[in-house]
N, C-alpha and C positions, 0 to 999 in steps of 0.2 A: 604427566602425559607427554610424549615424545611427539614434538608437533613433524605429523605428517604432510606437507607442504604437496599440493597434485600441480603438475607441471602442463601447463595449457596447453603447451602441443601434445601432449599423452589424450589430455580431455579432447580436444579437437579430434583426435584418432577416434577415441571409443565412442563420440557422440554420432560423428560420422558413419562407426561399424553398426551402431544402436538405428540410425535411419537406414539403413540399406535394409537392416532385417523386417524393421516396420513396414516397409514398402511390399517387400513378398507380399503384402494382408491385400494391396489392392488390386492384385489381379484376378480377384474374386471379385469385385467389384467394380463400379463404373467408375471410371477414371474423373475428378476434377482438380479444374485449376483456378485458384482466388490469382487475381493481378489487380493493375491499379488502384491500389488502395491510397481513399484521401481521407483527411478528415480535416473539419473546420469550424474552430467557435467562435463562435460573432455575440459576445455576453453586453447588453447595454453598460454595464458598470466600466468597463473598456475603451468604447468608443465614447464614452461621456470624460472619462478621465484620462486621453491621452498624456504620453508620458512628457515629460519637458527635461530638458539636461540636467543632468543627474540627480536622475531619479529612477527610483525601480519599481516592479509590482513586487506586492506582497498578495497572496502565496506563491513562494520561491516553487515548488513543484505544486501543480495544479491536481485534481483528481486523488484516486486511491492512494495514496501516500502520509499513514497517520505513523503516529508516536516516534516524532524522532528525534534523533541520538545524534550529537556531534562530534567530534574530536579533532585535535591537531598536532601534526608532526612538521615542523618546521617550519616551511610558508604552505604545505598543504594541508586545507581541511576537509573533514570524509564524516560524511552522513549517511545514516540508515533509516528505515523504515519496517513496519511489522508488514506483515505479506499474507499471514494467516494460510489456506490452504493454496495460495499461488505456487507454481514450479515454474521456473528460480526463485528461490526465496530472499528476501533483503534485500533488496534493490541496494547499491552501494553506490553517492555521488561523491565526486573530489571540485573542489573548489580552491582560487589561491586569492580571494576577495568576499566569498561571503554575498555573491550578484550572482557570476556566473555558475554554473553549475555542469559538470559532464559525468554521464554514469558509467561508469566503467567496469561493470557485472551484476554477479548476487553474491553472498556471501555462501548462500546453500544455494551450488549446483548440479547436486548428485545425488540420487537414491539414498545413497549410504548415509547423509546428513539428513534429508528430508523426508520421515514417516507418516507422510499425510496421505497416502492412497484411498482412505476410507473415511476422509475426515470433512466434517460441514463445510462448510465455503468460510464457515469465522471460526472455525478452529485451527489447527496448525501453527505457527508462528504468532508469538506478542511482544509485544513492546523491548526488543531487541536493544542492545546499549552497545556503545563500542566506544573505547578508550584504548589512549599509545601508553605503555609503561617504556619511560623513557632509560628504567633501570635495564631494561636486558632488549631494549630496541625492540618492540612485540607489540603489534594492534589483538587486541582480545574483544570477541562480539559476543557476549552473557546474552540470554534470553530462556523462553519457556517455548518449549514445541509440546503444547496440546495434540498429540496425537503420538500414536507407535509406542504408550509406554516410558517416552523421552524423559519429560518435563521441564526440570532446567539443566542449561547444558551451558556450555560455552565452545569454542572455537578459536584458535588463534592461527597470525600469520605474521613474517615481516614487509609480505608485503599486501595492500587488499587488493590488488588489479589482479593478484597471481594465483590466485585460488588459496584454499584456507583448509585447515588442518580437520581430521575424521572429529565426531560428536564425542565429547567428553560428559558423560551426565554425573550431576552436582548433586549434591546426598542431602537436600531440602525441599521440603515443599512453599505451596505458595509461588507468586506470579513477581513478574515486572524486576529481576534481578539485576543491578549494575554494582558495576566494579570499580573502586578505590584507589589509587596507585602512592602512599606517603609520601613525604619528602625524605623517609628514611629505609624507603626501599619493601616497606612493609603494605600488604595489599588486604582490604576488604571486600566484604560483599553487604549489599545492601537489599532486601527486599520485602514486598507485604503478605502478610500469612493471617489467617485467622489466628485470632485469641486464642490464651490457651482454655482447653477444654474445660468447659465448666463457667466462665468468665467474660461469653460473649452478650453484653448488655442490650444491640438490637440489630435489625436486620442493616446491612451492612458497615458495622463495626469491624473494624481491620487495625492491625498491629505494622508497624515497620520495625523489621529484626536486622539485626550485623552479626554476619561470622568475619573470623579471623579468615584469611585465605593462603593455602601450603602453594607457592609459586610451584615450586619442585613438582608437587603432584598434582597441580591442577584439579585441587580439591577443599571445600573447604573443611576447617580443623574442628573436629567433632568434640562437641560439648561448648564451642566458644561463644555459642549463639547467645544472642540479649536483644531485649527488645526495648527500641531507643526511642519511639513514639506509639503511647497509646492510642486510638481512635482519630486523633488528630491534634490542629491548633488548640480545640476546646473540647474536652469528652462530657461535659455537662451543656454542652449544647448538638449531641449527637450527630458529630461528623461522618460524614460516608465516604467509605472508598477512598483512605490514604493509600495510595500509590504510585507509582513511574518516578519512586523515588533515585537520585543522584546524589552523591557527596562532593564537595570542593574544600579547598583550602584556602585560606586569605589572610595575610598578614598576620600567620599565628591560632586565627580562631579556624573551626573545620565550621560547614554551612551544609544542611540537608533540606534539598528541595524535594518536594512531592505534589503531584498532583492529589486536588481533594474536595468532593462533590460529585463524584460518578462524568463519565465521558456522554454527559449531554447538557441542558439547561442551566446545570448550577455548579461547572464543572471550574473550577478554578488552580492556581498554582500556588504553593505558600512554603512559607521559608523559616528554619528553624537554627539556632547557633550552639556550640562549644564551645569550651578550650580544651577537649578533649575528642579525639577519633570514634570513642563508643558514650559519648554523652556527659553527661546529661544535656541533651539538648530542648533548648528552650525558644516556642514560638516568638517574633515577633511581635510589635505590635503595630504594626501595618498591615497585616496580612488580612486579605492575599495579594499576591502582588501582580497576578494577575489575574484577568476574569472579563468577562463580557456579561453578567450576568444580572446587571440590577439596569435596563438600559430596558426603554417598552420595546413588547415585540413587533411591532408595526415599523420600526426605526427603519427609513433609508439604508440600500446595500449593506443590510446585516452580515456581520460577519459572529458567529456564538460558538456558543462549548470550547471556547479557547481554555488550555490548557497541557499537560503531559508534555513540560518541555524540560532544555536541558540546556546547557551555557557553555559560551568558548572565549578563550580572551584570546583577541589580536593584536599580534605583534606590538603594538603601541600601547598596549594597556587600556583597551578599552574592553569591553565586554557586550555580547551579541546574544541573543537566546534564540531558537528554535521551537515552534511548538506546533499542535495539533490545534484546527480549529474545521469550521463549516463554515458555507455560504450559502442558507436555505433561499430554494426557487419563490416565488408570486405564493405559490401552494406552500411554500414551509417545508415542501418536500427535501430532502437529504439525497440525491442522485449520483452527484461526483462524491458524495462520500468526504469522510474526515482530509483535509491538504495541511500540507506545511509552509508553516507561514515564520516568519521571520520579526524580530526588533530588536530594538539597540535597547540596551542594558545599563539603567545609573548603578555603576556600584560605588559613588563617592563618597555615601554614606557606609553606616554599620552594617545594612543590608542592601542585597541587590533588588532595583525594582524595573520594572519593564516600562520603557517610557512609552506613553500611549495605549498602556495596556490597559488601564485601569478607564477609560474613556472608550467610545463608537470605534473601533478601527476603523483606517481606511486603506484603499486599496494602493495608494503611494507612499514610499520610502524615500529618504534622501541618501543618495549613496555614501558608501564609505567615501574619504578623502582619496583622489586622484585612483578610481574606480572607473574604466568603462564599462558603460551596457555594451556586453553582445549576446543575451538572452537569443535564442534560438540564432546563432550565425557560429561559425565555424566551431560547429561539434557542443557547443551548448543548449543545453533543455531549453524548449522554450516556455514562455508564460505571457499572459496575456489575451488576445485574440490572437489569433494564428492557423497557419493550413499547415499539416503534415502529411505528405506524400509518400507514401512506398508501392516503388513498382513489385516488390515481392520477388525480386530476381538475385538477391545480393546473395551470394553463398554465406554470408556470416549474417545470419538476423539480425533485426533490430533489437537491442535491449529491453525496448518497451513493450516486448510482443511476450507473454506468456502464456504459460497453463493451466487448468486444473487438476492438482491432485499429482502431476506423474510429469515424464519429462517431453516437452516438446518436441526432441528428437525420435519418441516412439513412434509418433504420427505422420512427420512430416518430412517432406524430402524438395529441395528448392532446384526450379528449374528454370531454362532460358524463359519461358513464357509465364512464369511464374512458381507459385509455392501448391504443390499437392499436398491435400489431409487426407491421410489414408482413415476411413470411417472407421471407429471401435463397436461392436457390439452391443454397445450400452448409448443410450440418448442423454439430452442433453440437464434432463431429471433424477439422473442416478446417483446414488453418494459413491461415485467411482471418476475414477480419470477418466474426462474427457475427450474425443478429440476435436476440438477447437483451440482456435488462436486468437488467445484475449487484448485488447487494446481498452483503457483504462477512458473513462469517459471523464472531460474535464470541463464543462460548461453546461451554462443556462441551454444557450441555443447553441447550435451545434447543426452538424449537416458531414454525413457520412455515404461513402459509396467505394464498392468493389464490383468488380468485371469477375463473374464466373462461367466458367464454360464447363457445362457439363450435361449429361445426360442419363439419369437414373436408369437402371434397370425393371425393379420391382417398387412394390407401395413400400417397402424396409428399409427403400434406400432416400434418403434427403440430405440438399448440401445447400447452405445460401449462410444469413447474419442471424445472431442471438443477441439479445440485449440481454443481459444477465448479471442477476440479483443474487440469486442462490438457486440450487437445485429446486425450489418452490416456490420463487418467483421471479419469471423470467416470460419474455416473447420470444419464438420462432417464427421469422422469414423464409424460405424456401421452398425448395422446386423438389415434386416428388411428381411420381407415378402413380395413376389408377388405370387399370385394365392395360388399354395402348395406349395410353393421354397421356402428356404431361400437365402437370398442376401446380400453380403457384399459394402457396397457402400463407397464413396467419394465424398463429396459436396465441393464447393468452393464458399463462400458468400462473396461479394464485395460492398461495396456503395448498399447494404440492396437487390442486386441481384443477385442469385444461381444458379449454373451449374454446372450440373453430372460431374466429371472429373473422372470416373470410378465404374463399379458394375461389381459384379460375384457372379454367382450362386456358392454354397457352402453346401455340407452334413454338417451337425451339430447334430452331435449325442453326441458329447459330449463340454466341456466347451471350448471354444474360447481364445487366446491369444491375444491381438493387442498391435500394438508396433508404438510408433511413434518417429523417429532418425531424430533430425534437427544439421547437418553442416554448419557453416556460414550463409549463405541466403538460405539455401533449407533444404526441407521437408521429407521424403520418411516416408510415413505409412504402415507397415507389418501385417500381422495376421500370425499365426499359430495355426494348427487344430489337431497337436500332441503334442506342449508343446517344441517344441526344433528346428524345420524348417519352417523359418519364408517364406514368399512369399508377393511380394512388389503389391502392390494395386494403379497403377496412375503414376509410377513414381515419379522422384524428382517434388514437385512442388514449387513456391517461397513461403518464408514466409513473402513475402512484405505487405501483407494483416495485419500480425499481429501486426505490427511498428505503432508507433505514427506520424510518420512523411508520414505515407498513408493514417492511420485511422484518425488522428485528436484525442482529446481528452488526456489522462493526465494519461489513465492507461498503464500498462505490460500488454505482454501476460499471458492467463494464460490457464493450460493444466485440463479439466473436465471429472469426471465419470457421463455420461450424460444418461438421460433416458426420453422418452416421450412418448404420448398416440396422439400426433399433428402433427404425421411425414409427411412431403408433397415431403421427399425426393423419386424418383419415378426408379429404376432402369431398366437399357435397356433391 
């Protein structure tokens, strides 16, 4: 494949020609504007564990940001994330310490890489891998796009801030693909596939297969495939869900790590060795080498389902890993969804192990040697307790603000007084692109608000916040019309079925506040019609709806500046 490299000031042109046209759509409809936008999490585990000099939190990105992938090209390192049906896909962060963190794109930010327009909210994008082959200077991001036909593809670029090259699709099945780079310039692939036919012994028995890989054609070499781990560490103990495998090299021997236990309860990481690139490789016996999993569940600021990570060595030769985990609410609930969390790595032995892994995590790190924190201060993510502010007026978005389904640009058009969503057709229960702007929700407690000035025209038209799970379970907040009235409503959508749990008639002569403050398992959504006295709309209601362990699926909640022209919500 002949890497197509798109040049950001071109993208900047066409994103830009892309909102002018989306806008024509709202002069059929009533004009609104979302501004000041805050958000704020105030999580007990935080304020009980302030930080002390050097030291960090761990999870290094807080909220939706599962399975990720590290790599390094010289003092800079670059992580990814799975994104599933989000638009931009792959969030892409550079670090030059392994603390700080700044994101500097997505890897998919164009139609033409991203087939998710019809895709579940946890289809789309998995567990994405990205490696530097230092033989021809080229960052490559392997992964599986669940949607459009795709399936596994890869991407490359030399550089990741500057956009990435068109979809190259890989001539295998099966999920969670990463890539190999030898010490002799020879490249593999690595990933899990069902058994072969005839041979699969029980329900989630899984294989991890290796092809050779044609650099030249960015394909792998047909017929080269073998499968290097059966079912797992033990197949007479019936392992599930070997995958988000990675290969390394070390002093000679090659090392394949895989997540294995499935991405919940018993979900762990474990390590397997050669002296060979295609095997025989042989489990440890320490494994796994990491896991949260034999610990009671009642345990103090649990952190669980650690695992699906991936290792970097720095500069000094020390070794760091990356991986997915949770921090279930009072309720057990799963809200912010799978984070990335971080630790330091023994690899002094034969094998690498996670120090602390195997033990309670807790929510501080000791930093690298002559590390500063500046965690949320000049252009670093933040983590911890923290407020994030956008007035919604920057002509270049924030990073962290995405979509559903299709490109932010369709909808939206940023102005001195803030950002307009031009409403789509379709509401906020459609398996279609949305038009809302999604903001990743990253705490227990938490306390959200946006200034919107608007005034519907018909009951078709509604604009205010979504809390959203999936197209079947989610809340809507906002302001629509019945007859001449305007109305402030509360919907509660369940297993893909909605129920008023509150309206009120409301003057609106001038711009609208809504506020939405979730404590532990509950909700309370506010408005105010002066800007300073808020008034609760429903009561508390659960946020069980917005958990992965009610909804099913892979993503976080996440909080929307939502707008539509498809409202069916119908106030009393």
């Amino acid at each position: 494949m002949k890497q197509k490299i798109i040049d950001s000031a071109f993208l900047r042109n066409r994103l830009t020609l892309a909102t002018a046209v989306s806008l024509l759509s709202l002069n059929n409809f009533s004009a609104q504007t979302f501004s000041d936008f805050s958000y704020r999490g105030n999580d007990k585990i935080y304020t009980d564990n302030p930080l002390k000099e050097g030291e960090f939190y761990s999870p290094i990105l807080q909220g939706c940001y599962p399975d990720p992938s590290i790599t390094k090209k010289g003092d800079d390192y670059y992580l990814v994330n799975s994104s599933f049906s989000m638009f931009p896909g792959v969030p892409i962060f550079t670090s030059r310490d392994l603390v700080n963190w700044k994101q500097v794109g997505h890897v998919l930010d164009r139609p033409s890489q991203l087939k998710v327009e019809k895709s579940g909210v946890s289809q789309g994008i998995y567990a994405p891998d990205i490696k530097y082959n230092k033989h021809n200077d080229t960052f490559y991001m392997i992964t599986t796009q669940i949607a459009g036909g795709i399936g596994n593809m890869v991407v490359k670029t030399k550089d990741p801030a500057k956009g990435w090259s068109e979809v190259q699709k890989l001539n295998f099945d099966g999920i969670d693909p990463s890539i190999f780079f030898d010490d002799d310039g020879k490249a593999y692939i690595v990933h899990n596939d069902a058994p072969p036919k005839g041979t699969e012994q029980y329900n989630g028995h899984r294989v991890i297969k290796m092809w050779d890989y044609d650099l030249e054609k960015d394909q792998v070499i047909a017929g080269s495939d073998k499968i290097i781990v059966n079912g797992g560490v033990d197949l007479s103990q019936k392992p599930i869900w070997i995958e988000g495998p990675h290969l390394y090299k070390k002093n000679g021997k090659y090392f394949l790590m895989c997540a294995e236990g499935g991405t919940g309860g018993n979900h762990s990481e474990v390590i397997f060795m050669s002296d060979a690139p295609k095997g025989p490789f042989v489990p440890a016996g320490n494994n796994p080498i990491l896991t949260q999993r034999y610990f009671p569940k009642d345990r103090k600021d649990k952190v669980d389902w650690a695992g699906h990570a991936d290792l970097v060595e720095t500069p000094d030769g020390k070794y760091y890993g990356v991986f997915l985990a949770i921090r279930p609410n009072v309720n057990n609930r799963v809200n912010s969804g799978r984070e990335t969390f971080i630790l330091p790595v023994d690899w002094s032995g034969t094998y690498p192990v996670f120090q602390n892994g195997l033990v309670p995590m807790k929510p501080k790190l000791k930093m690298p040697e002559g590390v500063k924190n500046q965690v949320g201060q000049n252009g670093f993510f933040p983590n911890g307790n923290f407020t994030y502010s956008d007035k919604l007026t920057d002509k270049n978005l924030d990073f962290r603000w995405v979509a559903m389904r299709g490109p932010r640009e369709n909808f939206i058009s940023i102005t001195k007084n803030g950002v307009k969503v031009a409403p789509f057709e379709t509401n906020i229960k459609a398996l279609a692109p949305v038009s809302a702007l999604f903001y990743r929700l990253q705490h227990e407690d938490f306390e959200t608000s946006v200034t919107l000035d608007y005034k519907p025209k018909s009951e078709k038209e509604l604009a205010g916040i979504t809390c959203y799970q999936s197209e079947k379970f989610n809340y809507v907040f906002g302001i629509t019309k019945k007859d001449k009235d305007f109305y402030i409503v509360l919907e509660r959508t369940e297993k893909g079925e909605s129920k008023l749990i509150a309206s009120e008639k409301i003057a609106l002569s001038k711009p609208i506040k809504l506020q939405v403050a979730g404590e532990k398992d509950e909700h309370q959504f506010n408005y105010s019609l002066d800007g300073k006295n808020f008034k609760n709309l429903g009561g508390p209601v659960s946020g069980d709806i917005l958990s992965t362990d009610v909804a099913g699926g892979f993503t976080g909640s996440l909080i929307g500046l939502y707008s539509t022209s498809a409202n069916d919500i119908k106030p009393d």
